[in-house]
ROSEDO-280229 format. One line per 4 residues: number of its first residue (from 1); their letters; for each residue y, x, z of C-alpha. Coordinates in nm, 2 decimals, decimal comma. Each point is the difference from the previous one (the first is absolute). Example, Ala and Ser with C-alpha at 12.3 -4.5 7.8 and 13.67 -1.06 7.14 Angstrom:
1	AS	-0,45/1,23/0,78  0,34/0,14/-0,07
! end
This chain:
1	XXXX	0,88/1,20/1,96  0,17/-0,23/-0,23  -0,08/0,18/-0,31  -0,36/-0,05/0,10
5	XXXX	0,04/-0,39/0,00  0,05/-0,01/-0,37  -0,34/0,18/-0,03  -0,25/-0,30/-0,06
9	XXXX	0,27/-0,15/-0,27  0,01/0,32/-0,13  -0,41/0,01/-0,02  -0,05/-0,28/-0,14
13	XXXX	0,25/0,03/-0,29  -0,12/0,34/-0,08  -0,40/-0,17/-0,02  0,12/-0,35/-0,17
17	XXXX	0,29/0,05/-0,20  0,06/0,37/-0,05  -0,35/0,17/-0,07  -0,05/-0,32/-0,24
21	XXXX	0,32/0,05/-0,18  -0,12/0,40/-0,08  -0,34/-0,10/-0,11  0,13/-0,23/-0,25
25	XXXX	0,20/0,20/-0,16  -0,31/0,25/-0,01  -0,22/-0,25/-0,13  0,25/-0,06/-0,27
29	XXXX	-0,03/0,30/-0,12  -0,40/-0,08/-0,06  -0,24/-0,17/-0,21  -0,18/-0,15/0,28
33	XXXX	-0,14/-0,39/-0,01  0,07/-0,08/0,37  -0,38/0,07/0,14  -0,17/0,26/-0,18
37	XXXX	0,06/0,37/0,19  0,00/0,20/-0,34  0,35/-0,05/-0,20  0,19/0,30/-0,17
41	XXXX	0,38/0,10/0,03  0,21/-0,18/-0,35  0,29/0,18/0,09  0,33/-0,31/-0,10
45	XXXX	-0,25/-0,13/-0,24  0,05/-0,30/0,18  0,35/-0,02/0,01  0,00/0,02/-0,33
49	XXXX	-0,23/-0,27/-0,04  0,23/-0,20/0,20  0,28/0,07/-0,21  -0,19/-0,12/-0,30
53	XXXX	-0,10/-0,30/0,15  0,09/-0,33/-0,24  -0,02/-0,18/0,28  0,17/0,14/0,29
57	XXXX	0,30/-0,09/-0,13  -0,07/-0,36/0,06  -0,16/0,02/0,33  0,34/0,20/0,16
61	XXXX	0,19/-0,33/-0,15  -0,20/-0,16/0,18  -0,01/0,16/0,31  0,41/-0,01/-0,02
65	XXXX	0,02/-0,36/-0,03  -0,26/-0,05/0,32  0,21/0,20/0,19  0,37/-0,04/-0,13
69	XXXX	-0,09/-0,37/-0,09  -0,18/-0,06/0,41  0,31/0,19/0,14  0,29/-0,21/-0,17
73	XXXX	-0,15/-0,35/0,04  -0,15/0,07/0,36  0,32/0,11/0,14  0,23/-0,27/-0,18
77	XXXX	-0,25/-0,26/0,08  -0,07/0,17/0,34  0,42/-0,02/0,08  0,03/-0,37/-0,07
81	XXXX	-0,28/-0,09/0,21  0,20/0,22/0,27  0,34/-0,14/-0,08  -0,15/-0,36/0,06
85	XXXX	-0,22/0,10/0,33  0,34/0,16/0,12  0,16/-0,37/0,04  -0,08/-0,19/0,36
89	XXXX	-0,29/-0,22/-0,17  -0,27/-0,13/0,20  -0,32/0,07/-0,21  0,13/0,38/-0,04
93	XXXX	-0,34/0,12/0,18  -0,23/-0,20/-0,21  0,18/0,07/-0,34  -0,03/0,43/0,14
97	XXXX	-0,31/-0,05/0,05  -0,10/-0,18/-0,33  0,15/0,27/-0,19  -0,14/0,33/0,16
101	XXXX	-0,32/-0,18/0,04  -0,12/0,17/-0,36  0,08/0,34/0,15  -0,30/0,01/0,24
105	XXXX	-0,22/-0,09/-0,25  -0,20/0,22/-0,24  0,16/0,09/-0,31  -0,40/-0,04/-0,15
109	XXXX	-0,02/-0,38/0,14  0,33/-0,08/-0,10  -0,09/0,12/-0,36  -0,31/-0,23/0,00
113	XXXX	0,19/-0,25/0,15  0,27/-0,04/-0,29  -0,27/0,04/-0,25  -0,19/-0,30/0,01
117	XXXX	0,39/-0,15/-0,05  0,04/0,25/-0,33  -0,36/0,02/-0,14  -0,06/-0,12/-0,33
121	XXXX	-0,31/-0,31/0,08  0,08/-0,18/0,31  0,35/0,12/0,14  0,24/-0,25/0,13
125	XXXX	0,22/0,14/-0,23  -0,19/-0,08/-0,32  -0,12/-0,27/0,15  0,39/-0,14/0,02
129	XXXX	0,05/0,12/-0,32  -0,30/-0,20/-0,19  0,17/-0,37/0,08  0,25/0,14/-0,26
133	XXXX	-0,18/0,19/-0,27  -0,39/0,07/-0,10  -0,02/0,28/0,07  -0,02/0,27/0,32
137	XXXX	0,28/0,31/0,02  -0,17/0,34/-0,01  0,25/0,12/0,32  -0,18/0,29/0,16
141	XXXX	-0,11/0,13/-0,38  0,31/0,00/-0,17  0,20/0,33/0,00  0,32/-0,12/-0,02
145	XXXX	-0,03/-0,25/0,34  -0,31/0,18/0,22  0,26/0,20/0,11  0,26/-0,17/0,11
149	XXXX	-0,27/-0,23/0,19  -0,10/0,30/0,17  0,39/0,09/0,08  0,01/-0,34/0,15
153	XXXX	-0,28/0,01/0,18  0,11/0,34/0,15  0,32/-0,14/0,10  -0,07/-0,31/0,16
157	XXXX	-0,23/0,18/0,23  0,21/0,27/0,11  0,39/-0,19/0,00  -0,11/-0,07/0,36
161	XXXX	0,05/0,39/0,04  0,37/0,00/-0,17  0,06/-0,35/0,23  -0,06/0,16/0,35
165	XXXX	0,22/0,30/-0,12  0,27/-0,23/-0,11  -0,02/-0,17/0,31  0,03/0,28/0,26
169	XXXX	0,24/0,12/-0,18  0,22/-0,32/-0,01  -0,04/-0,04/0,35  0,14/0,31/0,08
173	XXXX	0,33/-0,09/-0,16  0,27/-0,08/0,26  0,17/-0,35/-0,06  0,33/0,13/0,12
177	XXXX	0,00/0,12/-0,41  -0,06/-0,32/-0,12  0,25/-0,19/0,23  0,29/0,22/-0,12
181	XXXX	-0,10/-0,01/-0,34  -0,01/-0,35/0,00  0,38/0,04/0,16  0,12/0,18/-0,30
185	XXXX	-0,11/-0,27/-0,21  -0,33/0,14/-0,12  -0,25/-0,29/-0,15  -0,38/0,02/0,04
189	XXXX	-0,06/0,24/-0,30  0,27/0,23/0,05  -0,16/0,01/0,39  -0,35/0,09/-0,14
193	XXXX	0,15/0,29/-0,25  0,27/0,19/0,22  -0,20/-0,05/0,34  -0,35/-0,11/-0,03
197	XXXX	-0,08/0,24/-0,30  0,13/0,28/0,08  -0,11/0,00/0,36  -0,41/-0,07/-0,13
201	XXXX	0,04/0,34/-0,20  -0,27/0,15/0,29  -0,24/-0,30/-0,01  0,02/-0,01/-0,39
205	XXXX	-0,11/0,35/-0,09  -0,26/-0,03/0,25  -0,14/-0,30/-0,17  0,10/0,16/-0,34
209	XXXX	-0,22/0,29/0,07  -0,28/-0,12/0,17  -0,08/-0,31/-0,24  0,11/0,27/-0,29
213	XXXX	-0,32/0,21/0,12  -0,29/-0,31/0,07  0,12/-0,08/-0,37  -0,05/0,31/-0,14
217	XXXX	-0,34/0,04/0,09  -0,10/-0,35/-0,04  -0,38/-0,01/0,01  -0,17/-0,31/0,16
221	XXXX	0,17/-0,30/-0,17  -0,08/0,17/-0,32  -0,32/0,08/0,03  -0,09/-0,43/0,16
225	XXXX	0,20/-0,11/-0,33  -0,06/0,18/-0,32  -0,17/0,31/0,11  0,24/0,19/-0,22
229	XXXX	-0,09/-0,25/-0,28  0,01/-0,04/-0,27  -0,11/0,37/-0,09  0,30/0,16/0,22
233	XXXX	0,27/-0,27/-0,11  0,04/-0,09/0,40  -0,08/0,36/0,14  0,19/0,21/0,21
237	XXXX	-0,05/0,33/0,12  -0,21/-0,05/0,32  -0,21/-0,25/-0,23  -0,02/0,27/-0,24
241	XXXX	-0,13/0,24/0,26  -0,25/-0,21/0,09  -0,13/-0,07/-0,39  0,05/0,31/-0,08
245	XXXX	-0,28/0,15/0,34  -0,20/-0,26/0,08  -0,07/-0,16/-0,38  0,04/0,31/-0,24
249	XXXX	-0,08/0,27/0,26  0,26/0,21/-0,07  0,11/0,10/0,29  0,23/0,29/-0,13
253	XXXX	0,19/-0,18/-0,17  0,06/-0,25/0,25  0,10/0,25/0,19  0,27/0,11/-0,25
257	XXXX	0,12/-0,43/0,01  0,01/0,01/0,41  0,22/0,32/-0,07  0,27/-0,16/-0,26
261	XXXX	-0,06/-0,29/0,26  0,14/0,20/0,26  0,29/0,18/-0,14  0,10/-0,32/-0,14
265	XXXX	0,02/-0,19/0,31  0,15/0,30/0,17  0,27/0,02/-0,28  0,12/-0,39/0,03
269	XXXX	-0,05/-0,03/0,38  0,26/0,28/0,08  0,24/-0,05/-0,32  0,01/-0,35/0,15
273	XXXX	0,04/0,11/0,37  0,29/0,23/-0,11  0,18/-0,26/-0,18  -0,08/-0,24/0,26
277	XXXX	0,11/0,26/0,29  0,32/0,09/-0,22  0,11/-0,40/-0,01  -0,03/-0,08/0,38
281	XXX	0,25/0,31/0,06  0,24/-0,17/-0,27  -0,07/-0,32/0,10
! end
């Protein structure tokens, strides 16, 4: 009878996640553009195509750095913010809620939201910026800085995430600890690295993971800032995806890029999770 309760989450990952999964891999296999019915076997023609690609390269960089750049800041950031909500102040409510407030809201909005502060005519950015020189800073179209603003806008959405982790997990420390460190003569930062680190091992690699993952397949903020732009200096792989279906109808190949998408994210996730796992024992 209990075997039988797992039935409808069984269902509906076969329908929505598994059955998906298989026909992807099918359809990158094919030449199909995403809504005609006729399209013809290419055997790894797409692979290869993948491996060819100039600029793949570039867009897994970027992909990295949303993902590896979101994690680190969001969960240093994220700790602070619970090291400082930890203490006995008064506005400790207020200043939770202030933070996790971007967290309920839609990655989409929040990207058009920070664009009218980055876009080239008429951002409060530029707008600062032109009481000191003549002329406006290209922000969102320069490669070299798109995306890092799109790293930061990531991360100051989602530290709210890495904050209430933090926080549970700090107040699930016993203060016993802390008083007999404190006996033996331990100072505030030796506290924080031989009791409050270790002891947040569980909350960090829970927060490592999960912001690891929203970064990896980064799509909304993207696509409200630079649409991948300029040409695929901002892309990731979910924007690519997207491009590559709904704007090139190519549909196979897309395919092939949700593919590499997925055995990448499935590669870094558990690496990271076994590291993480292996450091709470030790810890």
């Amino acid at each position: 009878m209990l075997n039988l309760l797992y039935l409808p989450a069984l269902i509906l990952f076969i329908v929505f996640i598994f059955y998906p999964f298989l026909k992807g891999i099918q359809i990158s296999f094919t030449n199909w553009n995403g809504y005609n019915q006729d399209y013809k076997w290419v055997g790894f023609r797409n692979y290869a195509r993948l491996a060819n690609d100039p600029d793949i390269g570039k867009i897994i960089r970027n992909t990295v750095i949303y993902g590896v750049g979101s994690s680190i800041f969001q969960n240093i950031i994220g700790l602070l913010y619970a090291l400082y909500l930890n203490m006995n102040i008064r506005i400790r409510g207020l200043v939770r809620t202030i933070i996790y407030l971007p967290v309920i809201i839609s990655s989409l909005i929040m990207g058009y939201i920070w664009y009218f502060f980055f876009q080239y005519q008429g951002g409060a950015i530029n707008d600062i910026l032109l009481l000191f020189q003549d002329k406006p800073v290209n922000l969102l179209g320069d490669p070299n800085i798109n995306v890092w603003i799109i790293t930061f806008v990531n991360t100051y959405q989602y530290l709210g995430i890495a904050m209430v982790l933090f926080l549970a997990g700090l107040q699930t420390i016993p203060k016993d600890y802390y008083e007999a460190a404190t006996i033996d003569g331990a100072g505030p930062f030796s506290r924080f690295a031989h009791v409050t680190w270790p002891l947040l091992a569980p909350a960090f690699t829970v927060s490592m993971v999960l912001n690891l993952i929203g970064g990896l397949k980064l799509f909304d903020v993207i696509a409200a800032l630079t649409n991948s732009g300029p040409g695929y200096a901002s892309a990731s792989l979910s924007t690519l995806i997207y491009l590559l279906y709904f704007g090139r109808e190519d549909a196979g190949y897309a395919a092939t890029v949700g593919i590499l998408m997925f055995v990448m994210i499935s590669a870094v996730s558990m690496i990271s999770l076994i590291f993480l796992r292996r450091r709470e024992v030790s810890a």
